[in-house]
N, C-alpha and C positions, 0 to 999 in steps of 0.2 A: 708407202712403206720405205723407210730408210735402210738402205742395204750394208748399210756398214756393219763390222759386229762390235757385239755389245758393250764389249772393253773401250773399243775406243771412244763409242759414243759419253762411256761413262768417263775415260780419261780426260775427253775433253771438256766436259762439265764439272773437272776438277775433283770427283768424287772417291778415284782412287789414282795410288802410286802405283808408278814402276814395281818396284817390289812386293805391294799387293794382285798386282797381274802375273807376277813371276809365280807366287805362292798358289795362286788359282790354279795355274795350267798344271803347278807339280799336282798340289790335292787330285785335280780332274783328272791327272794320267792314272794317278797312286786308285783315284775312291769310285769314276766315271760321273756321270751325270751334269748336268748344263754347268758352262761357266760363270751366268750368274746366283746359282745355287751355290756354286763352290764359295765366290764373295762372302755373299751371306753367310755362310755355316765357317768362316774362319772369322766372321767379325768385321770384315772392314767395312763396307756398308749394312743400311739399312733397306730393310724389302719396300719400303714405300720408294726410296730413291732409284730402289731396282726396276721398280714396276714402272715409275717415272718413264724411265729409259727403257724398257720393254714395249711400252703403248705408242713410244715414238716411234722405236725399231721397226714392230708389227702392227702399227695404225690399228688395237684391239685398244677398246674402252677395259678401262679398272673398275671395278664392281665394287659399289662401295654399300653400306649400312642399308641407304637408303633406297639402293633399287637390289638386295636382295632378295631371292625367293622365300616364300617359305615351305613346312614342310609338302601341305599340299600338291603343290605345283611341282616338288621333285618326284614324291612316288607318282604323279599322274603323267609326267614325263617318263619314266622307267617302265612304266606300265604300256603305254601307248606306242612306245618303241620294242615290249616284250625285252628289256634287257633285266637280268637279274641285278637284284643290289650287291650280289658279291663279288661280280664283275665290274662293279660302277666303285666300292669300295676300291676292291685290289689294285683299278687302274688309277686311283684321283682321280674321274675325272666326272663330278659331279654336273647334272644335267638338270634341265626343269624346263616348263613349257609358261606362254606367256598366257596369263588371262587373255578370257575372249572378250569381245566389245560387247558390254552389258544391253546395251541398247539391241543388238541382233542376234540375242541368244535367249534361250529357254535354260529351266532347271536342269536339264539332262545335259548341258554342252555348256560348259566353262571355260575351257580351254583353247587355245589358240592350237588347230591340229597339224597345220602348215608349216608351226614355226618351234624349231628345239631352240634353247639355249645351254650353253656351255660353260664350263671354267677347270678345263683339266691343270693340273697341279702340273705337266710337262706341257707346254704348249703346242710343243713344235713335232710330238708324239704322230708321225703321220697315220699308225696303226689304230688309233682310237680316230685320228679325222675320218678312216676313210670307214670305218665302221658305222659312225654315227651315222654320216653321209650316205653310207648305203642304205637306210633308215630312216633317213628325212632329208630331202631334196633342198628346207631351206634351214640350215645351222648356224646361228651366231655364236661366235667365240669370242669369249670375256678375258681379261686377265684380271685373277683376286689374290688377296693375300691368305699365305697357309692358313692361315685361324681359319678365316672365313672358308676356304675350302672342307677343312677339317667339320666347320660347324655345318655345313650343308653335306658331306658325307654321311654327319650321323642320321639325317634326315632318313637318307636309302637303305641304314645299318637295321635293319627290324628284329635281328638275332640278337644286339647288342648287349640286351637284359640278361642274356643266359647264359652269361659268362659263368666261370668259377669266379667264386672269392678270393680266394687264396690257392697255390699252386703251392703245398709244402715240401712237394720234390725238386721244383726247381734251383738250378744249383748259381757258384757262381759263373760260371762258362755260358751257359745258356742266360743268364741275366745279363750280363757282359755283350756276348751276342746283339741280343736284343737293344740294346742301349747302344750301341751303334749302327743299327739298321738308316735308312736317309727321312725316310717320314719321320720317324722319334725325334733327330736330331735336328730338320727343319718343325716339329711342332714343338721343340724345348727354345729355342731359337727366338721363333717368333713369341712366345711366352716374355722370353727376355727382354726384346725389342719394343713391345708393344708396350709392356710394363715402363720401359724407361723414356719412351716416345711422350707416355699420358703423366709421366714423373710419378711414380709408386711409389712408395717408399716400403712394401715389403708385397710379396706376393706368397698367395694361399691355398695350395693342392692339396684338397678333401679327398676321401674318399667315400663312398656309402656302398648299399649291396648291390646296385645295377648300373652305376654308374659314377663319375669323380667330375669335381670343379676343379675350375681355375678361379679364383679371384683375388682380384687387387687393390690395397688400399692406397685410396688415392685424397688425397688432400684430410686423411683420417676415418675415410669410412670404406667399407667393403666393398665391392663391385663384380659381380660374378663377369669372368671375359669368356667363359667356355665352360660344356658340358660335356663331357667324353664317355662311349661306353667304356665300361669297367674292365673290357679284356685288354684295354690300351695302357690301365697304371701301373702293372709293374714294370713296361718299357722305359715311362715316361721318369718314373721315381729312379731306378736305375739308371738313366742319364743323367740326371742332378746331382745323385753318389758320386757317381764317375767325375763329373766335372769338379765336383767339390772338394774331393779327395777321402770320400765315406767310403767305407767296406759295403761292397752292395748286398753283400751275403747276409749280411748281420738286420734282419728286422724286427727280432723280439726286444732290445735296447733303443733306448733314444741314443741318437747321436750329433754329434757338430762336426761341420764341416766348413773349411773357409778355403780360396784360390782367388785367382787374377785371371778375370776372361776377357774375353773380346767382344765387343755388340754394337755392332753399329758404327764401325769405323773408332769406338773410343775403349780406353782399359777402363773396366769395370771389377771392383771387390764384391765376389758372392760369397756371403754367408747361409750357411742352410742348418738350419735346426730340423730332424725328425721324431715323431713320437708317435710309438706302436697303439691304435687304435682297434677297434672293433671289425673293421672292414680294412684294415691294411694302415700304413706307413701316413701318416699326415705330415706334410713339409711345411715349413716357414721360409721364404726366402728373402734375405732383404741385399738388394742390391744400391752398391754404393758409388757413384761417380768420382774417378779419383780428380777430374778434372769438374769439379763445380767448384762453382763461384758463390760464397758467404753471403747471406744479407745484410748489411748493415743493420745497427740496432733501430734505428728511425724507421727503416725500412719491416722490419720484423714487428714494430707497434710501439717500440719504447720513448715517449715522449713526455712533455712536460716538466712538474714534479718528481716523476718516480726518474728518468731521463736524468734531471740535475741530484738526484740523490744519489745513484750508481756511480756518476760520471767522481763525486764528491769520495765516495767510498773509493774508487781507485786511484785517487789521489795519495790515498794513506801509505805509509810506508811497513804498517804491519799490522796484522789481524787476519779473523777469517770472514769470507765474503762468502755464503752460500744461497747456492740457486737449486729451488727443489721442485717435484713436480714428478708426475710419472713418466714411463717409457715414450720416447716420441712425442714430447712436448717442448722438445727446441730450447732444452737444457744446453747442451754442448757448442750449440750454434751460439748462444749469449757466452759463453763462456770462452769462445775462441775469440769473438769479438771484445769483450774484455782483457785477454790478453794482446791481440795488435794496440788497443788501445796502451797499455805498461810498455807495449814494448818499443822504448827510446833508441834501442842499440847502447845503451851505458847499462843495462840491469842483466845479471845472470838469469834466464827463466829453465826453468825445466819442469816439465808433465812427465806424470806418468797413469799411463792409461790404458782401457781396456773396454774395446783396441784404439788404436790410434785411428780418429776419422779422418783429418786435416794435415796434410803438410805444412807444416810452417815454418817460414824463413826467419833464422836466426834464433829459434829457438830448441833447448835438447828435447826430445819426444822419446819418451818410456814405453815398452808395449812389458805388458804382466804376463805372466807364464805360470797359472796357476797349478799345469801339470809340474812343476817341478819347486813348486811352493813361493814362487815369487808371486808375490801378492801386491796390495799395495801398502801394506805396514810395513814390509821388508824393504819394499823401493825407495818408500817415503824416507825411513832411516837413511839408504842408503844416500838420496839425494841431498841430505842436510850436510853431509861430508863432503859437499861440492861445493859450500861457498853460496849459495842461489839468495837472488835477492827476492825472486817472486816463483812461488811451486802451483801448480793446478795439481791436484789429485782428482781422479775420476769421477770417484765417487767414494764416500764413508760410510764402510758398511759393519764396521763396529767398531767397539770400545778399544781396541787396541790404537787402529786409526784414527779415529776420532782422538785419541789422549796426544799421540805423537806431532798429529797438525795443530792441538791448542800450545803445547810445548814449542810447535816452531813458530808461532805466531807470538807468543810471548818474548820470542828471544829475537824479534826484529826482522821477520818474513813476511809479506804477504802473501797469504793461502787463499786457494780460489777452488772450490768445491762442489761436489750436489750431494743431495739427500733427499729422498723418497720420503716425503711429509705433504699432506692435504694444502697446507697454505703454510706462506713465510716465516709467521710466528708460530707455528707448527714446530716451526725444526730446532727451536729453545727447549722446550723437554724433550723432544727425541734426543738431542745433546746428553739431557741427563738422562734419560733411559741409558741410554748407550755407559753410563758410568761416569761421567763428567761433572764435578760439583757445579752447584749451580752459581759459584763466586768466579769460578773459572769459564766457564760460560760470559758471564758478564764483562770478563779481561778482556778473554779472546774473541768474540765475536765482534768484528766489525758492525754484520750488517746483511739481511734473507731477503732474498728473494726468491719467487713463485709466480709461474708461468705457466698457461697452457696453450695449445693452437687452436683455434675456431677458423671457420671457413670462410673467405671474403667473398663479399659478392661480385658476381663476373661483371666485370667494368663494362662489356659488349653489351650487354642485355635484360640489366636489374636495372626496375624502376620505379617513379615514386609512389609512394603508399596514399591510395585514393580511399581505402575502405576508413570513413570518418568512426566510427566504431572503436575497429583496430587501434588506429590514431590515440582515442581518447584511452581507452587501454592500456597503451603503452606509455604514455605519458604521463600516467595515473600511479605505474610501477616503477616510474625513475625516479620521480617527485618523492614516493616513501620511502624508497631509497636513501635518496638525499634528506630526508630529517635524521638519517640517525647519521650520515656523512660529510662533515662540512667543506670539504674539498669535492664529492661532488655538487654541492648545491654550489657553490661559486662557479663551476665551469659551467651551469646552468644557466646562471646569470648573462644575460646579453648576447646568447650562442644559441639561436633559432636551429630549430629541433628539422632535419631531414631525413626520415623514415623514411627505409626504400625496402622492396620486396622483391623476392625472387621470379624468373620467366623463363629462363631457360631458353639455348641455344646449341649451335653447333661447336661452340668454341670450349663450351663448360659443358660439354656433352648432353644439354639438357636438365641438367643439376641447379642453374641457376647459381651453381659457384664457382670460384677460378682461385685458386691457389689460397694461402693460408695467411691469418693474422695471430699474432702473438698476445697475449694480454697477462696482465702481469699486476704483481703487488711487492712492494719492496717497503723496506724498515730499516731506517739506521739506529742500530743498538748503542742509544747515549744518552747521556742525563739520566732522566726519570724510570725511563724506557732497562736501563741499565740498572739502578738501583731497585727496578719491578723482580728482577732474574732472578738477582744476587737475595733476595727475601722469598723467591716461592713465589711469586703472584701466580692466580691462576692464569689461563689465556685471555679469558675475558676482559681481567683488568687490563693487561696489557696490549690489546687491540684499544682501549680507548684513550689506554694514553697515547698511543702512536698514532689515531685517530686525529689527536691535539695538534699532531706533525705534519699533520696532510696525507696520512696512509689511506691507499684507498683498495678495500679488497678487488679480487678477482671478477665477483660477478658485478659490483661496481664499475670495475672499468671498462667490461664489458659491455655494460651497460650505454654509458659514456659515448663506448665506439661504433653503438648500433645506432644510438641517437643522430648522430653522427652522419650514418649512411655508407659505413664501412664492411657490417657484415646486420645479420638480423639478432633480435632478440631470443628469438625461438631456438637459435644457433649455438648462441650463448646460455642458453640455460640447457640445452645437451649436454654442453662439454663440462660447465660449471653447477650448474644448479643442484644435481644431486648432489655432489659436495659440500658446498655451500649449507646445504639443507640437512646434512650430517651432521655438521661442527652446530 
């Protein structure tokens, strides 16, 4: 056991400042409760670094995934010791007994009777040691993280279902109350932490009639991280208002909320979207690293042909470039990297956006304020009065804007944009839906592109594809493919096919994937392609003359980078294929 305390264990492993210790001891004098609780709950570290430093402090194992109890083993511990779950509840301090050695045991005796295990949420609580202890002669004490405590608490919660639903007297005093009590505010905490430890990009508090989730999308799909009973989520929802800057009183409206929190030792932007459901309040929350690092476009999947076409399009010195694609398919990240790209340090740039995700050096950044009607047709005017050599706009979300950016592209701007269209050549009649002739179209468009994210496979532990079946399969579906795509049958040409499949690990949680690829389709609006616009063509035609240029749709390239060995087939026809199979 290391006798030093905690702070400095942790000072000296560089994980906090002076001034983060100074903050500690005021909160602990101001709130009580351990000085590494206090850390945690102002944000400067993280509870896995905490627990680091607690298991050295107090020589106790971390309880992780894999040597969890389950439910079993907690009531058959609460039971064996006679302790009620409302006492095992009220104290954290979840309990369980260790299976017994299969080999010297009958149906009736499971259990190990000798032996309790532990993980109280205070560790150093001597009134729960000497209790347990008077109880069982041999007690091992664990350190876990809140979640994990919380998710083996519910285990002993047997009342949990019988909550109300709804509490329509509760006011705002008693919600307030509640939303800073220390469990709420270490189980909103860890929510936060854990979210941005496994990179979320938004996190999802359901509620239903006996009980609410947590879950997180992580690399684009959902992930339940926690079950809670139901009499926990007005606490829970109530601290997210609070922190957000939402009226916690108000839950028959949807509302927004956005603030600058602290998690893990870094500043974090939390956005929260709510909307009044069936069983109470459902939240969205997407948290945003102010301090992450952009992918480059190679790095996000944009290579070859479609690569030297973009790179070609930002060469121009006026037109509009647009990147389209639905929410959270890595619109803004191409779009910020296209701007470092313009930006020389000789060219005026300015965005305006909503909201601003990226700081950027040297360039003007626009935030919109729709409450007061600054939009982005108002901004956009306004920023044409500045001289700019190169504008992003956010996004065009009607006719007004869309008329103003063909107007500033015609007069010598390059405009850089998105638009919510199925695929690239998509957003040429969305153009003219919106009110835009289709001769003006064909001025001002430079040049679409269309992007979405698919999931790469985990580098640690995808391997290669033995089922010969499969194999033939798949190579059977790129090949027909390729006769209607002449750019992909040439990349086919001479580029041995490495089909890999998913296994699963500790590192990709057992998902069999690890972070995200982009895939993409792009068109430069010229020649023929251009004279298609300005006449009506359908979309058809115009996919095949662009076809002539080396376009290669979405699920094409997809295609391409499963062959590849980058991500699966199957993966790419998730994200793409019902699309695909629309148009």
């Amino acid at each position: 056991m290391d006798h030093r305390r905690i702070g400095d264990i942790l000072a000296e492993q560089g994980l906090i400042t002076a001034q983060d210790r100074a903050q500690a001891d005021a909160f602990q004098r101001e709130v009580g409760g351990l000085f590494g609780q206090a850390l945690v709950r102002l944000g400067a570290i993280s509870e896995t670094d905490l627990l680091a430093a607690l298991s050295q402090q107090l020589d106790l194992p971390v309880l992780t995934a894999a040597t969890a109890p389950d439910a079993a083993a907690c009531i058959a511990a609460s039971q064996m010791l006679d302790l009620p779950p409302s006492w095992i509840t009220q104290s954290a301090a979840p309990i369980w007994c260790l299976p017994a050695d299969p080999e010297n045991s009958d149906e009736d005796h499971l259990w190990q009777t000798d032996v309790i295990c532990a993980a109280p949420r205070n560790s150093l609580d001597p009134d729960i040691m000497e209790l347990l202890e008077s109880r069982c002669k041999n007690v091992r004490y664990f350190l876990a993280p809140n979640a994990m405590i919380d998710s083996l608490l519910s285990h002993h919660d047997r009342n949990g279902d019988k909550a109300g639903v709804d509490d329509e007297e509760a006011d705002a005093a008693r919600l307030r109350e509640m939303a800073e009590e220390a469990p709420v505010i270490d189980f909103v905490n860890t929510i936060f932490s854990q979210a941005l430890q496994e990179g979320a990009s938004d996190i999802h508090i359901e509620p239903s009639e006996h009980m609410f989730q947590v879950r997180s999308r992580i690399d684009g799909v959902l992930h339940i991280k926690s079950t809670q009973p139901r009499r926990r989520f007005d606490a829970v929802v109530s601290r997210v208002k609070l922190l957000s800057g939402m009226d916690i009183a108000e839950r028959r409206l949807p509302q927004d909320g956005r603030q600058t929190i602290r998690v893990s030792g870094e500043d974090v932007d939390l956005r929260v979207s709510s909307l009044p459901t069936s069983w109470g309040e459902g939240l969205v929350l997407r948290l945003l690293r102010k301090q992450r690092t952009l992918l480059d476009l190679s790095g996000l999947g944009l290579r070859g042909r479609a690569r030297s076409v973009l790179d070609g399009l930002l060469r121009e010195n006026h037109g509009i470039i647009l990147v389209t694609g639905p929410t959270g398919s890595g619109k803004s990240t191409t779009l910020y990297r296209a701007l470092e790209t313009v930006n020389d340090g000789i060219r005026k740039i300015i965005t305006i956006e909503d909201p601003v995700e990226y700081d950027m050096e040297g360039v003007s950044q626009i935030q919109t304020k729709a409450e007061i009607g600054y939009d982005f047709a108002r901004g956009l005017r306004a920023i044409l009065r500045q001289d700019p050599d190169v504008i992003m706009v956010g996004e065009i979300r009607d006719g007004e804007t869309a008329a103003i950016a063909a107007q500033a592209a015609l007069t010598g701007h390059l405009v850089l944009s998105t638009l919510h269209t199925n695929s690239a050549l998509a957003a040429i009649p969305r153009l003219v839906d919106l009110g835009l002739e289709p001769f003006l179209v064909a001025s001002a468009l430079l040049g679409t592109a269309a992007q979405r994210l698919v999931r790469r496979l985990c580098p640690h532990c995808a391997m290669e594809e033995t089922d010969k079946a499969r194999i033939t399969e798949q190579n059977s579906f790129i090949e027909r493919l390729a006769r209607d795509c002449p750019a992909l049958a040439q990349s086919l040409t001479g580029n041995k096919a490495r089909w890999r499949t998913t296994r699963g690990c500790d590192a990709c949680s057992n998902t069999g994937y690890l972070g995200r690829l982009a895939l993409f389709e792009i068109a430069a609006i010229d020649g023929a392609l251009a004279d298609a616009i300005s006449q009506g063509q359908p979309l058809g035609e115009m996919t095949q003359l662009a076809r002539k240029r080396g376009f290669m749709t979405l699920l094409e390239d997809g295609a391409e980078k499963a062959r590849a060995g980058e991500t699966t087939l199957q993966e790419v026809m998730r994200v793409v294929g019902a699309s695909v199979m629309a148009e």
